[in-house]
N, C-alpha and C positions, 0 to 999 in steps of 0.2 A: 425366422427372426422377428423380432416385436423390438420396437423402438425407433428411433430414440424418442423417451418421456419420460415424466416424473416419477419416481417410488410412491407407494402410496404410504400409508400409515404401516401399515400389517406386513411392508415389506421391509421397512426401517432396519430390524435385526436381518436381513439377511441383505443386506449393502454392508451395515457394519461386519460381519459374519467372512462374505467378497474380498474386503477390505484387509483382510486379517486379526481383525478386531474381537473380542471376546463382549459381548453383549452385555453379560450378567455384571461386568467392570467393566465399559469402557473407558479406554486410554483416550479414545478420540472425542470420544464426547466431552471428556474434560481436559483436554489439551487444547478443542475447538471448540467452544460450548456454541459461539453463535451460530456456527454453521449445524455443527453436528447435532442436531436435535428435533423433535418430532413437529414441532411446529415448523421446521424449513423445509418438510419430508419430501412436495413437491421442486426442489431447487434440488437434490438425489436425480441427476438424469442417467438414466441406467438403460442398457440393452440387454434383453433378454433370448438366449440359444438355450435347444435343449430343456425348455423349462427351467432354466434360472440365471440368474445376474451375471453377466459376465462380461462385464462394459461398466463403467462409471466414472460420471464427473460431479462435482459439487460443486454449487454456485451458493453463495452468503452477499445479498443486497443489502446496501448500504446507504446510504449522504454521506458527503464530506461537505466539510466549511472550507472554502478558497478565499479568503480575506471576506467571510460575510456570503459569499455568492453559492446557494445551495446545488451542489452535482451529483448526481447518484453513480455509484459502481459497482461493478458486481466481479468480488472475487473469484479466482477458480480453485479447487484444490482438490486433495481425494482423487486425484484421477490413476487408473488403474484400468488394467483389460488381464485378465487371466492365461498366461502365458500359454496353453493351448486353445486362447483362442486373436490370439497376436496375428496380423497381418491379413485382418480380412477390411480395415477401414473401419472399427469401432468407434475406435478413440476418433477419428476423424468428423465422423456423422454427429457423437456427439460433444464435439466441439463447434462444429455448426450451428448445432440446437443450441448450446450455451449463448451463443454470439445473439442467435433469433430471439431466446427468450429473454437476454438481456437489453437488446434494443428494445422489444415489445412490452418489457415492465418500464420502459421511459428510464434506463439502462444509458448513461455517456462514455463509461469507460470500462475498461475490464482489466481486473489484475491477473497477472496467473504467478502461482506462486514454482515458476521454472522457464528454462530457456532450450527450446530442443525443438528440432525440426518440426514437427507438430502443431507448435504455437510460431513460430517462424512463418509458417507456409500460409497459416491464418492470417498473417499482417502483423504479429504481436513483435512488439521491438523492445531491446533496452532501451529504457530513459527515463527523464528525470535524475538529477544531479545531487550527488550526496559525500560527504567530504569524510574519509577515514582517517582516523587519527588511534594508535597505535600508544595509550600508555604503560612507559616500564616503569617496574618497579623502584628503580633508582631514581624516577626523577618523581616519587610522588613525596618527596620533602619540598617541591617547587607550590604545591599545595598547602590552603590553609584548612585547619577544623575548625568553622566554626559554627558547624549543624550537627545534630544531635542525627542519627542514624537509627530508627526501628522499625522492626517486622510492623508490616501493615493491621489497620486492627479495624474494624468495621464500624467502628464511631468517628471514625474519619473519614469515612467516602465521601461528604458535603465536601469535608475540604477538599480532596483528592479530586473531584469530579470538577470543580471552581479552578482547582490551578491547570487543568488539563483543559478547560473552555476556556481559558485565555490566549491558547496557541492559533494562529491565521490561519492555519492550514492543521484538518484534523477532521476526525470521525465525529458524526454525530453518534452519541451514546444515549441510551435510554437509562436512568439508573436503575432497570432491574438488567440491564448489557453488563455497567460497572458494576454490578456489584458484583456477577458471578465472575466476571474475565478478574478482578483485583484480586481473590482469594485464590487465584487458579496456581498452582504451584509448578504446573507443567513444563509451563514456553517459560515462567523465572520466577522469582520474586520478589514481590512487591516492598519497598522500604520507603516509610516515609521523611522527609524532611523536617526540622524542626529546627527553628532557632527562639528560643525562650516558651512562651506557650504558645507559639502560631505556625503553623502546617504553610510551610513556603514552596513546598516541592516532593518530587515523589522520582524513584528510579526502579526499575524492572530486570532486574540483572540475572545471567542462569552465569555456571562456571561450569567448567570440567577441566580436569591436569590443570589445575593452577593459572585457565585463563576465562578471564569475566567477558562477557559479552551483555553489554546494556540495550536491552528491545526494546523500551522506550523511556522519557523524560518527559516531565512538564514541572513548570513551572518557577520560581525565580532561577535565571541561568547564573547566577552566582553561586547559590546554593547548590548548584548541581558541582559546580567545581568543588567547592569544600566538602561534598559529599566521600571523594574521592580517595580519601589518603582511608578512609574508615572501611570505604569496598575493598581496599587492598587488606587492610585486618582482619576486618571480618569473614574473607572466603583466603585469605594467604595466598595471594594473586601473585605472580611473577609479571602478568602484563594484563589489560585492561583496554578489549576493544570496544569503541565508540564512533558508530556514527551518524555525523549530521549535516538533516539536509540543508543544499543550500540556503536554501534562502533562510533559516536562523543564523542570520551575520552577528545576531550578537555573542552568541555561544562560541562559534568559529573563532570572533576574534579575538573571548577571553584566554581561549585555547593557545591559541596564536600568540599570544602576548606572553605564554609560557614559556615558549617556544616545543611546545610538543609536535613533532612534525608532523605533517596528515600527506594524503593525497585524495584527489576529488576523482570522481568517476560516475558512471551510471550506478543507481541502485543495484546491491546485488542480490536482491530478493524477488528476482525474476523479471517477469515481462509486461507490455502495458499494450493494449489497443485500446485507440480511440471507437466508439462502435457506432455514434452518431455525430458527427462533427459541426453542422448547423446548428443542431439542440445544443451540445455541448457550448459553442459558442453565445448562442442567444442567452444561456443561464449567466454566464462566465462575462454579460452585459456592462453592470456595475463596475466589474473590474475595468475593464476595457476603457469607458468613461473616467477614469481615473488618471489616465495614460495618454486622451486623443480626445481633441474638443468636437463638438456639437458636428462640426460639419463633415469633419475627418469619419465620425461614427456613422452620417449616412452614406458617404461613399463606399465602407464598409460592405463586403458579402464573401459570405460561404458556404460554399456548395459540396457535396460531396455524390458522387455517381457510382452507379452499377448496384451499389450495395450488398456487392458479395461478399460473404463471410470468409473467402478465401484470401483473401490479402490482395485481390484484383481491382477493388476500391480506386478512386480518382479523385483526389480532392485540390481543393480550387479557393486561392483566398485574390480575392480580385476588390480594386481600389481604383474605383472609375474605370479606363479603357485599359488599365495595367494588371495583370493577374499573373500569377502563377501555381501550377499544375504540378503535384507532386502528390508519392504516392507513400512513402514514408513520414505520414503527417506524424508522429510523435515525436519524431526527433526534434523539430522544429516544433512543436506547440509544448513540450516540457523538456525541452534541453537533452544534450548527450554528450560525451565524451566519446562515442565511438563513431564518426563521422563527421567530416568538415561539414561546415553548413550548405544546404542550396546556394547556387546563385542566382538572383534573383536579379530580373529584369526590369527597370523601370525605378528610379531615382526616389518617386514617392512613396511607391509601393515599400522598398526597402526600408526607407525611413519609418514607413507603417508598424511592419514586419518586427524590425529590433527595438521600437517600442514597446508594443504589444507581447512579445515573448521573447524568453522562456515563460510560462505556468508553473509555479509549484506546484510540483506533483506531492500527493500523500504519501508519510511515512507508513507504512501498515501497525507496525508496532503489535498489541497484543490484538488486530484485527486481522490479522496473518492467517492466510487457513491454508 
């Protein structure tokens, strides 16, 4: 056995290959460009039996913007073990590695793009709060037109890339990221917004059987609703799902004013661990100060022990002599619907606490791998 570590260059085709990918066209490299590509070749952690791959997981490192406050994350995705060679602790060894070399690139979170015992057992939880809303076709006369709807075209990425950097919470993108993820036809397509000659918005929609599913939005949330009646014409939608995270209240509550019914719940695009919780919070600073004055931020700490990648972790948010211990820190640092909240000891502390969080968690949108 050799591993768990990275692919090298020369091994890139034979992950893809693993993978059930076809090289010479890959579907994955253009369904996933940021991840799938020879420059992440190292982030490919693969286990090699037998002389050749028969284990893999893929990591795509990242930043996000959290109202301004810079966090790095490191997705998972690609994960895969070769069905004779299932139940020897592959996938387990490396998701270890994933977790180590995500911490050790200054790594705060980890997406996985799934929920199964595997990433369970790691510590990986649902969370992060996201509100579905479910449009049919009969209520899209409750909508106005009054945005021009077209195929995405490459003299608009300035604008595209400006209405997507106005969202609080979002991917840093590089525009050589945007450019290739906008044109990508895979995970949906790109439609831009217009209302006279100015780009106010943008929507990412794929369909099948007559139902839309939008991966992501930016930019004026008015124009995303008038967007609406024209994604029913254009793909001949029966229904049209959407949705959005909490903390865009103002979307929600254009929605809402429709009376389009929704319901809120975890994300369902997988699972989340926290993988350093002190860093994470020393980034996540600025926010915090926004919420808790001067003295309340030195009483302020967070600890987190054992540091195992197993989900055996100990974490500790303590506010002068009052603390509390708990081991399912995601639920509590970006919200859930699948669990009441801790109770929490100590009159100040608590006040802390529900100040302080829920975090907006990231959408993935087209940074999904």
């Amino acid at each position: 056995m050799e591993g768990p570590r990275g692919a090298t260059e020369e091994e890139f085709e034979q992950v893809l290959i693993m993978l059930g990918d076809n090289p010479s066209d890959s579907s994955l490299c253009r369904r996933f460009p940021l991840s799938f590509n020879r420059d992440n070749v190292e982030n490919h952690r693969i286990m090699i039996e037998d002389g050749k791959i028969v284990s893999h997981q893929g990591i795509s490192e990242r930043e996000i913007s959290v109202y301004g406050c810079k966090v790095k994350v490191g997705s998972i995705g690609g994960v895969r073990t070769l069905p004779e060679y299932q139940n020897r602790g592959f996938a387990t060894k490396l998701l270890d590695d994933c977790i180590r070399k995500i911490n050790e690139d200054g790594g705060d979170i980890m997406l996985v793009s799934g929920d199964r015992g595997l990433y369970r057992r790691a510590g990986c939880r649902r969370a992060g709060e996201v509100c579905f809303f479910k449009i049919k076709k009969q209520e899209v006369a409750k909508f106005d037109k009054e945005v021009e709807v077209v195929p995405y075209r490459e003299e608009n990425l300035t604008s595209v890339i400006a209405a997507y950097e106005k969202d609080p919470v979002r991917f840093y993108r590089t525009l050589s990221d945007f450019s290739v993820i906008a044109k990508n036809p895979y995970r949906g397509v790109m439609l831009t917004l217009h209302k006279g000659n100015k780009l106010v918005g943008y929507v990412v929609i794929s369909s099948k059987e007559a139902v839309g599913s939008v991966i992501e939005y930016a930019g004026v949330r008015k124009a995303i609703l008038d967007s609406i009646s024209s994604l029913f014409a254009k793909y001949d939608l029966q229904e049209l799902n959407l949705f959005v995270p909490l903390h865009d209240a103002e979307l929600i509550y254009l929605l809402d004013e429709k009376e389009i019914e929704f319901t809120c719940s975890h994300s369902p695009l997988g699972t989340v661990k926290i993988v350093n919780f002190p860093r994470l919070m020393e980034k996540l600073h600025p926010y915090l100060e926004g919420r808790l004055n001067k003295n309340e931020m030195g009483l302020l700490q967070f600890e987190q022990k054992n540091g195992s990648p197993r989900g055996e972790d100990e974490f500790t948010i303590r506010f002068g002599k009052e603390e509390l211990v708990i081991k399912e820190i995601e639920h509590l640092v970006f919200g859930t619907s699948e669990k009441e909240k801790p109770e929490i000891k100590g009159e100040r502390l608590s006040n802390i606490i529900g100040r302080s969080f829920p975090i907006p968690l990231v959408w993935p949108g087209l940074n999904y791998v």
